[in-house]
ZAPAVEX-191432 format. One line per field, with one value per residue: x, y, z of N, C-alpha, C in turn. Coordinates in steps of 0.001 Angstrom, whole numbers, plus 500000, padded with zeros to 6 digits. Layout:
REM residues N
n.c1	[X:...]
n.c2	[Y:...]
n.c3	[Z:...]
ca.c1	[X:...]
ca.c2	[Y:...]
ca.c3	[Z:...]
c.c1	[X:...]
c.c2	[Y:...]
c.c3	[Z:...]
***
This chain:
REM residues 176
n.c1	[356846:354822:352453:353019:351622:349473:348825:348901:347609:344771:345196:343649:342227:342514:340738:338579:338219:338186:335813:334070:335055:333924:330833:330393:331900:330368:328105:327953:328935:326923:325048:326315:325435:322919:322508:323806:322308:320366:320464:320970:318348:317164:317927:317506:314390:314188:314910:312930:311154:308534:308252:307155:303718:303942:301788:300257:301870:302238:302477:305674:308368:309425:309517:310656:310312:311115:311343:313922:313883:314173:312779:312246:311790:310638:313427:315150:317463:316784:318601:322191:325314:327535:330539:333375:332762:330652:328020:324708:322935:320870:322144:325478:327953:331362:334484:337848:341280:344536:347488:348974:352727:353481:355987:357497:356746:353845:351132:348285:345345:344377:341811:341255:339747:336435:332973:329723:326835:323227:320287:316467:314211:311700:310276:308911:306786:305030:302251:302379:303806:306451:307833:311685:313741:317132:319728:323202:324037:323349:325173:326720:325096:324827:325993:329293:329798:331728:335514:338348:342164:345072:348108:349412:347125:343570:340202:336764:333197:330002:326537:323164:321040:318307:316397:317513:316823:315422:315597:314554:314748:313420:311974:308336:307047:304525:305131:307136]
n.c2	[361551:360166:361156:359902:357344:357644:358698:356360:353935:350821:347623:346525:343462:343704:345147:344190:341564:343322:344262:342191:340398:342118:342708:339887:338896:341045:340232:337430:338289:339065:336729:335627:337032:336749:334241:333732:335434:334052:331612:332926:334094:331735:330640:331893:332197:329408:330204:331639:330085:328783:327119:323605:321579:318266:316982:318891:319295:320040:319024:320710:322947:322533:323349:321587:319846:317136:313350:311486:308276:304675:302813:299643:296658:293712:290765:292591:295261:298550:300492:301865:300871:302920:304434:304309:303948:302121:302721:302336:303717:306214:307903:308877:310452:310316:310998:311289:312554:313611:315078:317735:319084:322611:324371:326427:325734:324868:323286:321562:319807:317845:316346:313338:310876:311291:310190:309404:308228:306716:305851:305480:307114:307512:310516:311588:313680:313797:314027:312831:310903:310940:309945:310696:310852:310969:313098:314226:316356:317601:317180:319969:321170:319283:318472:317393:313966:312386:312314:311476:310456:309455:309176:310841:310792:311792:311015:311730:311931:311956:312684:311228:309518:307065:307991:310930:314088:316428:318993:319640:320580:321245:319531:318477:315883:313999:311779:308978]
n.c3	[250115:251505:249483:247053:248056:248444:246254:244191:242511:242478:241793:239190:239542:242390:243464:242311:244324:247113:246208:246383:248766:250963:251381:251033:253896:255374:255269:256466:258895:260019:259586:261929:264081:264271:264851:267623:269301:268991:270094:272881:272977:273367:275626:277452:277503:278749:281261:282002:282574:284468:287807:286782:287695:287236:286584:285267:282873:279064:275789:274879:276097:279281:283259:286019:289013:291001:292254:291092:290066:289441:287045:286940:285233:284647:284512:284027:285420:286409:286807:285737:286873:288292:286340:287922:290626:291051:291745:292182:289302:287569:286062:284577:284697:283626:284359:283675:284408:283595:285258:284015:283261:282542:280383:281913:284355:285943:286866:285341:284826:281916:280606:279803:279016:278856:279451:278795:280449:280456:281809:280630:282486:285583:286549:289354:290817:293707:292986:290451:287959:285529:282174:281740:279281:279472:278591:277135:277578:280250:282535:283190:284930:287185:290738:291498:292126:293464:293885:292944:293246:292076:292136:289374:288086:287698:289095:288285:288995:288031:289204:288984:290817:292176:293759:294098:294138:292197:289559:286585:283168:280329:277258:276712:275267:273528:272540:272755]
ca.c1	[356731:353678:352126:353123:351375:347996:348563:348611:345992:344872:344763:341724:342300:342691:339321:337331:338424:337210:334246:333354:334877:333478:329625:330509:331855:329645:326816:328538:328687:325116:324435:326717:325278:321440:322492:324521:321180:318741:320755:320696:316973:316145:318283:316407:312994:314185:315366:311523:309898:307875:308154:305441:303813:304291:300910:300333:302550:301555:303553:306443:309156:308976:310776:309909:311233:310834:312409:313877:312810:314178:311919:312257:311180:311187:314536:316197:317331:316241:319685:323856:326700:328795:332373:334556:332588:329733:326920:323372:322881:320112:322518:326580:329207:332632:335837:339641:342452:345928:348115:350645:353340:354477:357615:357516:356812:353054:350714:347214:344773:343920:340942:341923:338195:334840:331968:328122:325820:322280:318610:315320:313956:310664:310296:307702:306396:304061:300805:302196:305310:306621:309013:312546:314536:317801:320616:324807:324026:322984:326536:327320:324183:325168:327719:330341:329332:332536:336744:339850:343507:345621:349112:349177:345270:342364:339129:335515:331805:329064:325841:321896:320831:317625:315830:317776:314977:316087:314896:314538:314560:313700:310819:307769:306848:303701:305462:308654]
ca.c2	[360114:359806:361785:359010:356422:358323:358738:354914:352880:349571:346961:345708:342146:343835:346177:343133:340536:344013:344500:340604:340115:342718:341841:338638:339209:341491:338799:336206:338863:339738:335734:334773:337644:336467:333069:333745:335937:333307:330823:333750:334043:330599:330295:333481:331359:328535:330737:332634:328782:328805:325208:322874:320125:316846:316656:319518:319068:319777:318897:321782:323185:322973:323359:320619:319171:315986:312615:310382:306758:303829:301916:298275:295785:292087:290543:294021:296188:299881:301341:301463:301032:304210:304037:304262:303174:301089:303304:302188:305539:306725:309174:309176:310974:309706:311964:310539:313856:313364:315829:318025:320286:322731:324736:327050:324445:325672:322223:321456:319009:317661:315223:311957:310483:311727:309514:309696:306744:306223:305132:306379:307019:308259:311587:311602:315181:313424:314069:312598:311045:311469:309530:311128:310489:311725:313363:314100:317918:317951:317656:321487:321549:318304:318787:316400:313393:311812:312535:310519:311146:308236:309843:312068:310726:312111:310134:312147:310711:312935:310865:310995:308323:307049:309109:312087:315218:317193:320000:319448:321911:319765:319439:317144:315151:312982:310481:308380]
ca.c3	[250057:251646:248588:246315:248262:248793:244607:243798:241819:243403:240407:238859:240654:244285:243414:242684:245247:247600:246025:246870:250106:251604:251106:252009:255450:256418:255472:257714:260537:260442:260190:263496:265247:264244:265184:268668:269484:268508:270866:274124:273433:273937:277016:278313:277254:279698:282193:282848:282898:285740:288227:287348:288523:286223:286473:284298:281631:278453:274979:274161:277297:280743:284150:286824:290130:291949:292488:290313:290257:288323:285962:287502:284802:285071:284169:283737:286252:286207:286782:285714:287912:288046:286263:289130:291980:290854:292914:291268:289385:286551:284386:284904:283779:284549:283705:283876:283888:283345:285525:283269:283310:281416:280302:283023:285957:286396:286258:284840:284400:280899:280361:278961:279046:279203:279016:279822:280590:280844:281562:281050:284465:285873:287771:290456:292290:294953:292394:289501:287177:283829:281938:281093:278631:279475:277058:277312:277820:281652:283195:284004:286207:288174:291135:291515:293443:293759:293024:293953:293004:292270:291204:288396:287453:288831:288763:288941:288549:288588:288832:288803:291467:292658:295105:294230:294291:290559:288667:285405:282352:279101:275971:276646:273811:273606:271332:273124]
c.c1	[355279:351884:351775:352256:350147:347525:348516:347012:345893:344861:343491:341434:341732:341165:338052:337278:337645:336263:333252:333530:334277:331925:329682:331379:331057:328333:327211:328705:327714:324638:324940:325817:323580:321790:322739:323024:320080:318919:320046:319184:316175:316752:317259:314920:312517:314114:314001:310430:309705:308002:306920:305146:303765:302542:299849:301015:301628:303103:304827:307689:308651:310339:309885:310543:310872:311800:312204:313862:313374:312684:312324:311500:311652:312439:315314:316256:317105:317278:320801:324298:327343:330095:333617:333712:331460:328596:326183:323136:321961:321017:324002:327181:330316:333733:337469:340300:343610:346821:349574:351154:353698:355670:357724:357290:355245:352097:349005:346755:344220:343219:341425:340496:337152:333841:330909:327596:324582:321038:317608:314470:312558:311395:308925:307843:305462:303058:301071:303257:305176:307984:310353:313653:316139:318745:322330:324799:323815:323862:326913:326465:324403:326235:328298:330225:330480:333707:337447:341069:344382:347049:349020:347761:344338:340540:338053:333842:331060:327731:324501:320814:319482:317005:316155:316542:316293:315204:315607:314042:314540:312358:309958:307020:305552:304037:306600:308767]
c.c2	[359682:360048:360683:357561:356397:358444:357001:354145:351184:348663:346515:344350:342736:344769:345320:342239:341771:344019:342766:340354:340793:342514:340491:338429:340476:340631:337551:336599:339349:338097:334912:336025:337346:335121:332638:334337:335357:332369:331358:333498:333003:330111:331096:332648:330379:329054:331422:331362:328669:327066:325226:322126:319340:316876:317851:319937:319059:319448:320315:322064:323531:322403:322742:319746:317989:314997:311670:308785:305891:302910:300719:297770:294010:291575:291540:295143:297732:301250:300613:301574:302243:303547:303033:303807:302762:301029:303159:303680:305290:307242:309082:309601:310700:310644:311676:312313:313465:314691:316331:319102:321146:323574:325598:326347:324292:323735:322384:320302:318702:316465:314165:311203:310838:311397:309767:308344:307135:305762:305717:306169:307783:309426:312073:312970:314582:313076:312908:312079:310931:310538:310361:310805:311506:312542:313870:316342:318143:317947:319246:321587:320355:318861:317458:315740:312103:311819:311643:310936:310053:308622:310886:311868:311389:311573:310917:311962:311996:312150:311505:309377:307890:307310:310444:313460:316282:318209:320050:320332:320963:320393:318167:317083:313995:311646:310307:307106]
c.c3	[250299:250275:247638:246519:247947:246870:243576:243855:242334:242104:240407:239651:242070:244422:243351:243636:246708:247496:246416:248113:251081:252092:252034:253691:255968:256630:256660:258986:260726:260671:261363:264248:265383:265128:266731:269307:269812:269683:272484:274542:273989:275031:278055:278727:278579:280938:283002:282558:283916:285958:287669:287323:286971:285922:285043:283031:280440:277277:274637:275519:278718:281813:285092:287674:290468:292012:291709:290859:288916:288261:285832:286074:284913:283918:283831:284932:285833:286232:285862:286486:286998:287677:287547:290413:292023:291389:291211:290803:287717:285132:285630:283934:284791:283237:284408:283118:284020:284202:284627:283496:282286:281754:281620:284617:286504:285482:286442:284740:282891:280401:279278:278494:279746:278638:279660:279399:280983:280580:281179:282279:284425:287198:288530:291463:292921:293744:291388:288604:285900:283818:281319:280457:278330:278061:277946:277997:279691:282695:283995:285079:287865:289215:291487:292780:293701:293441:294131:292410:293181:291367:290715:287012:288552:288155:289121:288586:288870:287911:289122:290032:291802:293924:294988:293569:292893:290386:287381:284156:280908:278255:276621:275237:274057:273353:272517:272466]
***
């Protein structure tokens, strides 16, 4: 039996649809693995940026601590109120979860809303400040500066405030 199987012709259809797919997935797994690669390297990039002062900044990536500082102008205040509890804050993220169960009895949280807010803020190291223009990406590094539990919701803010002392991993840009 097995004889018979090992003796079978593939059709002309099933020989060319091979001869094409093949090529073409291995091209698509040479360009995720260039691409996944290219990503690592430029985490790596960030990762061996030396602190430095604001005052030395030049245009392209840099890593840089100090304290943020709203940008007071006349008739406009320099901050937002947080979501949920209305603390003057630079950069928020506010996240609403829904408590669920499932078939087995075993329960989870599942985000219902997740929003980000904010300003552009100065960051002052003693010598020197810089303006930053935040973005939605800086969440994972924040820790959670406020949760409450109202039922089967759970309410959590994670926030950017004035005065708070940061380190900052970003692009400077001459142009804003």
């Amino acid at each position: 039996m097995n004889q018979d199987i090992g003796n079978q012709r593939r059709s002309k259809p099933a020989s060319v649809t091979l001869l094409i797919l093949i090529p073409v997935l291995l091209a698509g797994g040479l360009v995720a693995q260039q691409m996944s690669l290219s990503t690592l390297r430029s985490i790596r990039i960030l990762e061996r940026l030396p602190l430095t002062a604001v005052q030395a900044a030049i245009p392209g990536p840099i890593q840089t601590k100090g304290t943020a500082r709203a940008i007071e102008r006349p008739g406009r205040s320099g901050t937002i109120k947080a979501t949920w509890t209305e603390t003057p804050s630079l950069w928020v993220r506010a996240v609403e979860e829904k408590e669920t169960r499932d078939s087995e009895g075993n329960t989870s949280w599942v985000t219902v809303r997740d929003t980000t807010s904010f300003v552009k803020f100065d960051l002052e190291d003693g010598q020197s400040d810089i303006l930053l223009v935040p973005s939605n990406s800086i969440e994972p590094y924040l820790k959670r500066s406020w949760r409450k539990t109202k039922g089967k919701r759970r309410y959590s803010e994670y926030r950017i405030e004035p005065g708070d002392v940061i380190t900052v991993v970003g692009m400077v840009s001459e142009y804003i």
